[in-house]
C-alpha positions in Angstrom: -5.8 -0.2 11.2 -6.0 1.2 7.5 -4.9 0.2 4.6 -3.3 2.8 2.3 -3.9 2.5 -1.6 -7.3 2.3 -2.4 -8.8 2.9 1.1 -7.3 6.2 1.7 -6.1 6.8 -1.8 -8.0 6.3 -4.7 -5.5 4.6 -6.6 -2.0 2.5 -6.0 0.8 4.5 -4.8 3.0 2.5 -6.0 2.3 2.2 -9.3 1.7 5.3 -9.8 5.7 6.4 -8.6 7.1 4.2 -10.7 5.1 4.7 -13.9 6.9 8.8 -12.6 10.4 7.1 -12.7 9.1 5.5 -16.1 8.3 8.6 -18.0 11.8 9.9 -16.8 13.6 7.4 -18.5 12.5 5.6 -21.9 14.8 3.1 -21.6 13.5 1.7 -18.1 10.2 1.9 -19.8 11.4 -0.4 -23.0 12.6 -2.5 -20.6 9.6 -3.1 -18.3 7.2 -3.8 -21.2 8.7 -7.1 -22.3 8.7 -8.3 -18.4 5.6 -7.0 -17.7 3.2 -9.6 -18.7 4.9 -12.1 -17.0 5.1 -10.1 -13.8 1.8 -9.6 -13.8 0.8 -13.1 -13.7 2.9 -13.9 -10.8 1.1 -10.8 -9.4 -1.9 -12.7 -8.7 -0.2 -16.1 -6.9 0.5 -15.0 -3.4 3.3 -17.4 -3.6 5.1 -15.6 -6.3 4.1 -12.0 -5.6 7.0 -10.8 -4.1 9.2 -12.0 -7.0 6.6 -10.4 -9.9 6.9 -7.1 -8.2 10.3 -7.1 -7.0 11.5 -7.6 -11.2 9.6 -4.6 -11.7 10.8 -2.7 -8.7 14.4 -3.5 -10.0 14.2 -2.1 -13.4 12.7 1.1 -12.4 14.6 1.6 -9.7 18.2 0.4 -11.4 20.9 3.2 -11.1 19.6 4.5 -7.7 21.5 4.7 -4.7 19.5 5.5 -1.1 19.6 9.1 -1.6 18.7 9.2 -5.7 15.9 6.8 -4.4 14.9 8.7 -1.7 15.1 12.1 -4.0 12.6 10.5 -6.5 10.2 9.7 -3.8 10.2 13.4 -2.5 9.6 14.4 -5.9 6.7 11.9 -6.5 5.1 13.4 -3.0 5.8 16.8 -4.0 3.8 16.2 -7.3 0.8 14.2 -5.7 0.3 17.1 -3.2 0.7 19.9 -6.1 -2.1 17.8 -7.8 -1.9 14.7 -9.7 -4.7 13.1 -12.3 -5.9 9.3 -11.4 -4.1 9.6 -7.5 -6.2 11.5 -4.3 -7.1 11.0 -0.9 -10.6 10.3 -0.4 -12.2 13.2 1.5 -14.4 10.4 3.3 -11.1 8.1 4.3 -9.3 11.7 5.2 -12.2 12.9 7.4 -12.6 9.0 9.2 -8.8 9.1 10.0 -8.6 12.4 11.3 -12.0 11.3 13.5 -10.2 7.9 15.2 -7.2 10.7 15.7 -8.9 12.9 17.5 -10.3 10.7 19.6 -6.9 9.7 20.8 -7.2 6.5 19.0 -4.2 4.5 18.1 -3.9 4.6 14.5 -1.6 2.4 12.5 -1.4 2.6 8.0 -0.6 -0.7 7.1 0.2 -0.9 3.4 1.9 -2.7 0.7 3.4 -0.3 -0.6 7.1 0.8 0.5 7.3 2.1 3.6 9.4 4.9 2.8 6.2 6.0 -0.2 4.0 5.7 2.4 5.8 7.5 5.6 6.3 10.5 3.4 2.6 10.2 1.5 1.1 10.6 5.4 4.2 12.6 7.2 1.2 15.9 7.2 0.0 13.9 10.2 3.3 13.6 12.0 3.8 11.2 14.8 0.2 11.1 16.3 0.2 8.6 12.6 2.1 5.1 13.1 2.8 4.0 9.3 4.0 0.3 8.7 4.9 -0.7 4.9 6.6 -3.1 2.7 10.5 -2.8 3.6 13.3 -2.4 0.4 16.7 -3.9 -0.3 19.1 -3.1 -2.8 20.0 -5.6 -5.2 22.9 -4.7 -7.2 22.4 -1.6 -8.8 18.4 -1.7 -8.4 15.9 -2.6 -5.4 13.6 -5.5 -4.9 11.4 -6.1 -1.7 12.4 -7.6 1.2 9.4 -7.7 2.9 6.2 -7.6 1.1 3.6 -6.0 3.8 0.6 -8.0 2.1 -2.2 -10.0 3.2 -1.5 -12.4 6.2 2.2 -10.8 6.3 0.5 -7.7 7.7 -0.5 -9.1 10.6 2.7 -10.7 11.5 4.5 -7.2 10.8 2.0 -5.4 13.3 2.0 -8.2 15.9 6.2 -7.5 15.5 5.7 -4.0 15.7 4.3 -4.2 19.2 0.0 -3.8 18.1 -0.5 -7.0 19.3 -2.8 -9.1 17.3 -6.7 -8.3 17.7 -7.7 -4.5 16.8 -11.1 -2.4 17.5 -11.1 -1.2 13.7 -9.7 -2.2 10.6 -10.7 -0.1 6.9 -9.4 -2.3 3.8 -10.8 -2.1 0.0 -9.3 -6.0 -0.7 -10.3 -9.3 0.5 -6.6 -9.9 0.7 -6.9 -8.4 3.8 -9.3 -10.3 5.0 -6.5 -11.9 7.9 -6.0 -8.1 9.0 -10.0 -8.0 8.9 -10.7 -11.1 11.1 -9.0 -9.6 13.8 -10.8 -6.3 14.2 -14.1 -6.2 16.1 -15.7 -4.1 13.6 -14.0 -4.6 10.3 -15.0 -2.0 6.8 -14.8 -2.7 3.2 -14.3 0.1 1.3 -15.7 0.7 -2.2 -15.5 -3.0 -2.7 -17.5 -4.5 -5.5 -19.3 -7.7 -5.3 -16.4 -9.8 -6.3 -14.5 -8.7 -3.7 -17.4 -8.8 -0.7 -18.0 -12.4 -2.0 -14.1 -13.2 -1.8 -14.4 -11.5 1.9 -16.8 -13.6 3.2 -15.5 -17.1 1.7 -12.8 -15.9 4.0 -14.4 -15.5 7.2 -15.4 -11.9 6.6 -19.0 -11.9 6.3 -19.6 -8.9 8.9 -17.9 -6.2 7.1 -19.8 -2.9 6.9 -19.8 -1.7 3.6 -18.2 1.8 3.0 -18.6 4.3 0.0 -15.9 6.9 0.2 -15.4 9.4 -2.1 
């Protein structure tokens, strides 16, 4: 099991999409920044992170039907494969994945970002790659989250998805993961500072192998 942004990618994938969607359209942008700080906060309660991110979702996404949204995902990709500043895959993450592959591992992405983001991100690896991610809904005229793929939700969407519920790897960079973690015989932190190893291991994961990927 892997974890997508900031495990394999140096940065959120999400974030950076919409801050493309953003720069497209001033007025979505003059409308986030009011919100923002209040969607922020509810960012770090578990409780009320679906909400936080869905009101941001919804305003950068307002006006776009399946196939505009769809069309502004394929242009994200495009851009991130072309080259784009503060997002990459990390050569280290690339080369472990394509290793488990090879080996005729069963390899699942599980990620909080939208699943659609993510499915197209990884589609150069085609089916031997099983991606599960956060599942949308439109909401009137914009789209919020119906499913947050996060923390102890991604265990539940895996065990759904037929991967039962113990694993023989699992690669995160957050501690929020740490339910995902617990269930791996060898679990990995990668590039995780000391906040977040001490986080880990008031949560059970104290055995985490400590990666640097680059």
């Amino acid at each position: 099991m892997f974890d997508l942004d900031r495990t394999l990618l140096s940065a959120d994938s999400t974030v950076a999409w919409m801050r493309c969607l953003l720069r497209a359209s001033p007025w979505k942008l003059l409308a986030v920044l009011p919100v923002l700080p209040v969607a922020l906060v509810l960012l770090r309660f578990p409780s009320a992170r679906r909400m936080g991110a869905s009101v941001l979702l919804w305003i950068v996404t307002y006006g776009l039907d399946r196939s505009a949204l769809g069309q502004s995902i394929e242009a994200f990709a495009t851009r991130f494969e072309r080259g784009m500043p503060g997002l990459r895959w990390f050569d280290d993450g690339m080369e472990r994945l394509r290793v488990h592959l090879a080996g005729g591992d069963r390899v699942v992405v599980v990620t909080a970002a939208p699943q659609w983001i993510a499915e197209r991100l990884l589609a150069v690896f085609g089916s031997d790659l099983q991606v599960i991610g956060s599942v949308l809904r439109r909401a009137g005229s914009g789209w919020i989250l119906q499913r947050h793929c996060h923390g102890a939700e991604k265990s539940r969407m895996l065990l759904e998805s037929g991967y039962g519920g113990a694993w023989r790897w699992a690669y995160s960079d957050s501690d929020d993961d740490a339910p995902m973690l617990l269930r791996a015989r060898e679990a990995f932190l990668v590039n995780a500072n000391a906040k977040v190893q001490r986080r880990a291991a008031a949560r059970g994961v104290s055995q985490a192998v400590l990666l640097r990927w680059r």
